[in-house]
Structure formats: C-alpha cells, structure tokens
C-alpha positions in Angstrom: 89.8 95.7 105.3 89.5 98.9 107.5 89.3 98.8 111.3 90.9 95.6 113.3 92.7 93.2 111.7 93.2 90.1 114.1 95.4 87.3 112.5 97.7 84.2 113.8 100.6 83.1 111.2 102.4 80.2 110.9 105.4 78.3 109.7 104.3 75.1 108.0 105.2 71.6 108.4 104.5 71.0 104.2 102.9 72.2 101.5 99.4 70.9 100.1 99.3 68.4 97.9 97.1 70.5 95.6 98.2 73.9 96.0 97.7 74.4 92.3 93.9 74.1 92.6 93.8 76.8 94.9 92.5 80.1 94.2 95.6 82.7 94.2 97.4 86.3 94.1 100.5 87.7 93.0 101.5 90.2 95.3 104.0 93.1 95.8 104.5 95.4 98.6 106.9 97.9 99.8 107.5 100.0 102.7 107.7 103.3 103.1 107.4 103.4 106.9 107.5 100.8 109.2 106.5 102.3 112.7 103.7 102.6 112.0 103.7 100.9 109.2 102.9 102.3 106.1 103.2 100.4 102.6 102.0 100.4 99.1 100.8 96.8 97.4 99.7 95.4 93.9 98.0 92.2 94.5 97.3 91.8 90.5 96.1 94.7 88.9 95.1 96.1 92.0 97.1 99.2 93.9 96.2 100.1 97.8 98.2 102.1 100.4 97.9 100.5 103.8 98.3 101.7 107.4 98.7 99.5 110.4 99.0 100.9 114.0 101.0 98.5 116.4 100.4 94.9 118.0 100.7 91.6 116.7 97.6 89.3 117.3 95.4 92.7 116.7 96.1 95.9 115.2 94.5 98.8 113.3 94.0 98.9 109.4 93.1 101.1 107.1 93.4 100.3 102.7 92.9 103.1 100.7 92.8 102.3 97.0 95.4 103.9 94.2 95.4 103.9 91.2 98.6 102.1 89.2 100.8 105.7 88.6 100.7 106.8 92.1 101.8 102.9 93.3 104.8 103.2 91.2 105.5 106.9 92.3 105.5 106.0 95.7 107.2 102.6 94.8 110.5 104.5 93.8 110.2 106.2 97.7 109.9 103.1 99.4 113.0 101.5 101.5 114.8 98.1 101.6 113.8 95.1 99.4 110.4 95.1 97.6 109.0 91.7 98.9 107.5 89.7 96.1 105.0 86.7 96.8 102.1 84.1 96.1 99.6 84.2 98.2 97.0 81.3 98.2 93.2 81.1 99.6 92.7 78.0 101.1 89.5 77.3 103.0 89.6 75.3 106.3 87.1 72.8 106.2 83.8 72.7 108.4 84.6 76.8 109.1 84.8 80.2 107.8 88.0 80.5 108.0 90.7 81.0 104.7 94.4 80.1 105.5 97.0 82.9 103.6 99.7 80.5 102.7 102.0 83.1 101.2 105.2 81.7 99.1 107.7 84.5 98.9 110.2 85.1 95.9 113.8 86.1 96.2 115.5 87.7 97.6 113.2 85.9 100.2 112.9 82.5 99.0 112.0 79.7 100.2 109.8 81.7 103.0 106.9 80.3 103.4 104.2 82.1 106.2 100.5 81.0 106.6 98.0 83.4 107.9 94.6 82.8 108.8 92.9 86.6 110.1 89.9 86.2 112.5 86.6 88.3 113.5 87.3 88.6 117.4 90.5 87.6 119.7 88.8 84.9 121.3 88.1 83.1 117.8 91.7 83.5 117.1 92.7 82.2 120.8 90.3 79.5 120.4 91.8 78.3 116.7 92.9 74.6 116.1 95.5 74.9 112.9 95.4 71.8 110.5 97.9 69.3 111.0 99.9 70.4 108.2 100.1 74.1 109.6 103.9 74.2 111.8 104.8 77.0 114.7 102.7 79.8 115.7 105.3 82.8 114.6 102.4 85.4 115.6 104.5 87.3 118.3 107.8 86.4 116.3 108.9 90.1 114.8 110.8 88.2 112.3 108.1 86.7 110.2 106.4 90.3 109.7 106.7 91.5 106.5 107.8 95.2 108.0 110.6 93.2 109.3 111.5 91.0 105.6 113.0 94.2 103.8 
C-alpha cells in the first residue's frame, strides 16, 4: 500500500478454531529507523522497504519493492531484535474487511496482535470487532511493532 494506511489492532480473547484453514504469511521485518519509521520485510519470498510518517489510527505509507540481496544488506544494518511472525487473512463475514491476526515467534512469543486496516477514519470508528477479537491496543505504543525490538 502507498498513501494512508488507517488500521485498529487488537489483543484477542482466543484463537479460531480453524486458523489452519486460513490463508497465511511468514513474515520478517527489521528496523532501521523508528522515528519515522523505516523497516525492511520478507513476507515469503517477497522483499519491500517501508516508510511510515507518524500517528496511530492513520499514518502515511510508502512500500517500495527490493530485491532479496539488498534485504539482507540492509538486514545486517538494522537495530534491536528482528521480529519474526505468522500473519493470517481472515475475512469478516458480511464485509470487506480482512482481520491480520499476526502470531509472533521468539523472542516475542506468545504475542498475539490482530489488525484489521480500513479505507476512511470513520469506517474504522464505526468498526464492530467479532466477539472473539479482545482490547482495542490502537493508541497502545507498546503493541507497535517499532516498539517490539
């Protein structure tokens, strides 16, 4: 995504039943700023460099693609922990809407942080989670990922 990104997360009260059936990612990101922040990621085989500007409901960002050498060059540069995850797609039923439940690996285990991003503030203001979705952490600095390493 490049522009706005405007996204709630969550703690949650349990995990689906079915989780397995979902469609999902491993991830790995790392930081080499974080205000603003500035990481690299592999979600798969896939390499991007990613820019956010500040905020926490909404904020600016930009993904430029890399290729897999210049991810682990600038890998090497990057400070703290490397943060390590599974990131599901789940689809909310009866909307558009995909909840992020991302299950991180050590040294972050057992974190678990749902996400759901939205196309305008007032869809995300408006947002009903699913029962099994816990506390809204979106203005919690501590369940940012910038924060984790």
């Amino acid at each position: 995504m490049n522009g706005m990104e405007i996204e709630r997360k969550f703690t949650i009260k349990k995990l689906p039943d079915n989780l397995s059936s979902y469609p999902s990612h491993h991830i790995e990101q790392a930081y080499l700023n974080v205000n603003p922040v500035v990481r690299v990621r592999k979600q798969d085989e896939e390499y991007y460099l990613t820019y956010k500007g500040k905020g926490l409901l909404a904020r600016e960002e930009y993904n430029l693609p890399l290729n897999k050498e210049s991810y682990y060059h600038m890998r090497k540069k990057c400070d703290g922990n490397i943060i390590s995850k599974r990131r599901y797609l789940i689809p909310i039923d009866g909307s558009s809407l995909t909840i992020e439940l991302d299950i991180f690996d050590a040294p972050h285990a057992p974190l678990i942080i749902a996400e759901v991003e939205f196309s305008s503030e007032e869809e995300a203001k408006s947002f009903l989670p699913p029962e099994w979705l816990g506390e809204d952490v979106t203005y919690d600095h501590r369940y940012h990922n910038s924060n984790l390493i």
